[in-house]
N, C-alpha and C positions, 0 to 999 in steps of 0.2 A: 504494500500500500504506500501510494506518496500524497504528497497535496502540493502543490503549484499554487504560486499566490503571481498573480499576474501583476508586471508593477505598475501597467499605467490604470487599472484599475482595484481600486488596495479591498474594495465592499466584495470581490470577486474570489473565492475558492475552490480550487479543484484537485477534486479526489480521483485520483487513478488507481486502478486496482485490475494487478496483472494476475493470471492462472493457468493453468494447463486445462487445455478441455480435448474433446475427441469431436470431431465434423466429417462425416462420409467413411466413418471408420480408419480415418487418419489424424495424428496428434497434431496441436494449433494451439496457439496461444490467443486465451479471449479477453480484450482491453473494454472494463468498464468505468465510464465516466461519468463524475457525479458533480454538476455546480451548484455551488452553494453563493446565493446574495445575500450577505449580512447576517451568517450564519444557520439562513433559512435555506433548505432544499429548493432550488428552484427548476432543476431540469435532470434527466439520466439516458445515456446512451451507453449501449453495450454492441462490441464487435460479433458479439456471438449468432447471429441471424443477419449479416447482411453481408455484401462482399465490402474488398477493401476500400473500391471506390465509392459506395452509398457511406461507408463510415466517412472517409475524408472529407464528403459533402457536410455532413452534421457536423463535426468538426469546426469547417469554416462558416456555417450557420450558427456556433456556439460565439465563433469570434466575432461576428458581424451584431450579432445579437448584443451580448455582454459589453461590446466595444473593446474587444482585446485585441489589441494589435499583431501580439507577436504568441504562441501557442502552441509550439511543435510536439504534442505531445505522443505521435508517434514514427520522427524520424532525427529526433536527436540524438546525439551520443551521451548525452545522460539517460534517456530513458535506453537508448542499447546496452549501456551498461548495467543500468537497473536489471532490465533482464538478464542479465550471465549473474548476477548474483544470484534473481530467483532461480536457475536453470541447476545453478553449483546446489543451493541447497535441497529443491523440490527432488533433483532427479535422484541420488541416493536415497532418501527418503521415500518414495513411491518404488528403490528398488527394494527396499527391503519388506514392502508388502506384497509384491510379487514373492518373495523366497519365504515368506511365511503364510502363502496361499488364499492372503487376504483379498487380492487381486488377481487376475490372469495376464494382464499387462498391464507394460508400464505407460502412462498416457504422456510423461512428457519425452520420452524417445523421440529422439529426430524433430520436434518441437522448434529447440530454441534452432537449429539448422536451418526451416528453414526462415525461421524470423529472419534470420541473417542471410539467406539470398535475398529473399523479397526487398532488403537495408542495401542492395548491392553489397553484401557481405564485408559490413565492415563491422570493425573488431577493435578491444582497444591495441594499442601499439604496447610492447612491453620489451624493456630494454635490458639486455644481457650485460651482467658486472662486465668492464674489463679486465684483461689481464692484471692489468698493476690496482684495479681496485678490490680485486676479489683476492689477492695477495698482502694486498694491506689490511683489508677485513679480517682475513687468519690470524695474520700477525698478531692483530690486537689485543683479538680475542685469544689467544692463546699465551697472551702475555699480561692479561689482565687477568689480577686476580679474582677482582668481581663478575669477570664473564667466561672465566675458564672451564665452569662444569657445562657451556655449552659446546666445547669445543669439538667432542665425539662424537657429537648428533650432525653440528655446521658441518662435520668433513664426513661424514654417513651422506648427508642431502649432496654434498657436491659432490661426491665421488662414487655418486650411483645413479643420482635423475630422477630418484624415486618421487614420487608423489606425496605430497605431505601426509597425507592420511596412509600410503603402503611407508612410511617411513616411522610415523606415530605406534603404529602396530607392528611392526617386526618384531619375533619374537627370537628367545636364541633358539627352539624349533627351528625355524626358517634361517637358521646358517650354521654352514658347514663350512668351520676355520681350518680342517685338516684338508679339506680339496678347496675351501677358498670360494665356494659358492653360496651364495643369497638367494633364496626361493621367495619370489612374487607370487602369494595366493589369495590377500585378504587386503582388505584395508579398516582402518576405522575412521567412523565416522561419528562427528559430536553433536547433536543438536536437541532443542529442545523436547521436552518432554511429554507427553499426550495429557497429563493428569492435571492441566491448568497448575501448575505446583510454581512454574515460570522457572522449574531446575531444567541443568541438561545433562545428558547422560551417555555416554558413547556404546557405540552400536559397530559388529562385525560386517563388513560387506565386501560383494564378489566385487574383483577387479572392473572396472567400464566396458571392457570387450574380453574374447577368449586371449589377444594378443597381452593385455594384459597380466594372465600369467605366464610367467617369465624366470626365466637361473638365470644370475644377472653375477659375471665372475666378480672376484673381488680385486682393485688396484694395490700398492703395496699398502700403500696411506691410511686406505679402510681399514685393513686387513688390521694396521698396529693397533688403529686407537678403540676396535674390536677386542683385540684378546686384551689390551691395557683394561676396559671396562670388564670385558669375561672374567680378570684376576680380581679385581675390585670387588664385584659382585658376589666372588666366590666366599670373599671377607664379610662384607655387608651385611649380604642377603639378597636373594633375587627377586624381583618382582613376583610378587602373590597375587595383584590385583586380579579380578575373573572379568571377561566381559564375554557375553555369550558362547561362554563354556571355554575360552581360550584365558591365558595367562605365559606368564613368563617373558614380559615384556622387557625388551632392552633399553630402550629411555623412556626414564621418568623423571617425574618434577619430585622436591625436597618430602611430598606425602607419597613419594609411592606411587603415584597415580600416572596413568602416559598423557604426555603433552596433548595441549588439546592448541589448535593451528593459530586460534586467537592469540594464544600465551607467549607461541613462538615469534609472531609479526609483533607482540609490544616487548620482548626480549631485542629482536631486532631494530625495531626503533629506540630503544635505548642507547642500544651499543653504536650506531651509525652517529646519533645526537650527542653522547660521548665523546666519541672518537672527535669529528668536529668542531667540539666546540676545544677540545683540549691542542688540535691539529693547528687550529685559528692562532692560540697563544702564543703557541710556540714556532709559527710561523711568522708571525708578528716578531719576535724576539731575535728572529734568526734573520730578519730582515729577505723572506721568499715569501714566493707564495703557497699558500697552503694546496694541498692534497686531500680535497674532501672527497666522502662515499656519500653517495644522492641515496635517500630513503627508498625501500625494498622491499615488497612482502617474503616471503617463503619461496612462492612459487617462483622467483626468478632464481632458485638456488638448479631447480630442474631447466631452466632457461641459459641458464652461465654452463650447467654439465651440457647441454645439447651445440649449445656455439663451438664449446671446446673442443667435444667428438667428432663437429662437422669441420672445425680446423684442421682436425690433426688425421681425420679418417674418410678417406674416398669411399668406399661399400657403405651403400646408404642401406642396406637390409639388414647390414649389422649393428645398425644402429636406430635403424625401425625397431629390430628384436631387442637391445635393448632398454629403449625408453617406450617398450612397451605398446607402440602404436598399430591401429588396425589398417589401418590407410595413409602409405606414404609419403603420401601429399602433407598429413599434417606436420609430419616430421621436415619436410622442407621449407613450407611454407610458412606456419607458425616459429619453429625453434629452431630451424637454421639462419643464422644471422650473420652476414657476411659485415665485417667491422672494417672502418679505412684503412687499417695500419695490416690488418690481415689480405684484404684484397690489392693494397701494394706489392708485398710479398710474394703473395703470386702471381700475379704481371712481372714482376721481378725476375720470377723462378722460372717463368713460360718463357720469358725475351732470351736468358741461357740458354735452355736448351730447344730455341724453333733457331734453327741456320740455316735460312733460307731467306734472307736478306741481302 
């Protein structure tokens, strides 16, 4: 749900409210809209019974009506973005009532897809650490004493591409330190709870497609800050937490409990804001300029492992298999990112060896 408050008229509120619905036996997303004059309902239109162009008609009859100038309320990049949020939480969500027979499918499949043809497919833009920024981020963190119990998990997420949720849930089940393999089978998932209680609760769920699961080897880097945590744990204790019959979770937070994605994105903006602001001082001091890292969710940790694979690896199958993907396309189009300093390089490397000049 959002509300729009339009600003050249401020008496003027609008309630949109996105869902998954099923039309002709295929998945759709239905947009209903609700003006409110002066807190009073004044009119309601919903996408769900008309095509796209009778809604755009109402729409700009809402504008002309109202006197709202400007109203885009279904080809902005705030509202496409709105939707990949509801898409990230609805669709786990609705798959785990499919896997426990409460459904027979899943209604927001293919959904937000093709909200995003119909948008000419656009998407937000999301930007891969560079080298020297995601070398400085280790550093940091691995030399701050306040950020260093994240330090096994940061080099878990970059040194496999996992998905935050197949990375939140790994368990030592799922690795094998003596042949160096990591089994992609599950993931967890956090969200609210059904019992109006407003808690949330994490839930087991199958990978997004069969490519999904995946033996994903281990690099050497994984591999140390793995058995470093495997001898710790042996000391400690290992994770007892249960979530739908599974346990023996490898990272968790100071209770026991495994991260949940929220915790990890404001662990991240910590250490970025941090870093920063102490980079700022002492660049100031040293009369340079500083070396800042631009804030970051999680998921660009699987964004920086995919740039780096597509740098250093030609066979793009082997790198579909392992960041998991069903359709190659996404792995070039989405997480292949070609950077200035990298595509010099290879103009570089091509002009050596083409002699034929």
């Amino acid at each position: 749900m959002k509300y729009i408050k339009p600003a050249d008229n401020k008496d003027i509120q609008i309630r949109v409210v996105i869902m998954p619905d099923m039309k002709d036996d295929k998945p759709v997303i239905t947009t209903n809209i609700t003006i409110f004059d002066k807190r009073i309902k004044a009119g309601e239109v919903s996408s769900k019974d008309m095509s796209e162009l009778e809604f755009n008609k109402l729409i700009y009859e809402i504008q002309r009506e109202y006197g709202i100038k400007k109203c885009n309320l279904g080809k902005s990049r705030e509202m496409q973005n709105e939707l990949e949020t509801i898409n990230t939480v609805l669709r786990p969500t609705f798959q785990l009532a499919v896997r426990d027979d409460i459904i027979r499918k899943n209604p927001v499949d293919g959904a937000y897809c093709e909200v995003k043809k119909r948008n000419g497919g656009a998407r937000k833009t999301r930007r891969a650490l560079t080298v020297d920024q995601q070398r400085k981020f280790m550093e940091y963190v691995a030399k701050n004493p306040f950020f260093y119990h994240w330090y096994p998990f940061f080099v878990f997420l970059l040194g496999t591409g996992c998905r935050i949720g197949e990375a939140i849930g790994i368990r030592w089940d799922d690795i094998d330190l003596e042949n160096r393999i990591i089994d992609i089978n599950h993931s967890l998932t956090y969200y609210q709870r059904a019992d109006d209680s407003y808690k949330c609760e994490f839930r087991v769920s199958l990978p997004k497609t069969e490519a999904g699961n995946r033996r994903i080897p281990m690099m050497q880097q994984v591999y140390d800050v793995l058995q470093e945590e495997y001898e710790r744990q042996k000391q400690e204790g290992f994770c007892v937490e249960n979530v739908d019959g599974m346990t023996n979770f490898v990272f968790t937070n100071r209770f026991g409990m495994p991260h949940n994605p929220a915790a990890v994105n404001r662990a991240i903006k910590r250490i970025v804001d941090t870093h920063n602001s102490e980079e700022e001082v002492a660049a100031k001091k040293e009369k340079r300029e500083p070396v800042m890292i631009p804030r970051f969710s999680c998921h660009i940790f699987r964004h920086t492992f995919a740039s780096r694979f597509c740098e250093n690896e030609t066979n793009i199958k082997v790198i579909q298999e392992v960041m998991g993907h069903a359709d190659v396309s996404t792995t070039m189009n989405i997480y292949a990112e070609a950077n200035p300093d990298v595509t010099k390089s290879v103009i570089e490397k091509l002009s050596k060896n083409m002699d034929i000049f």
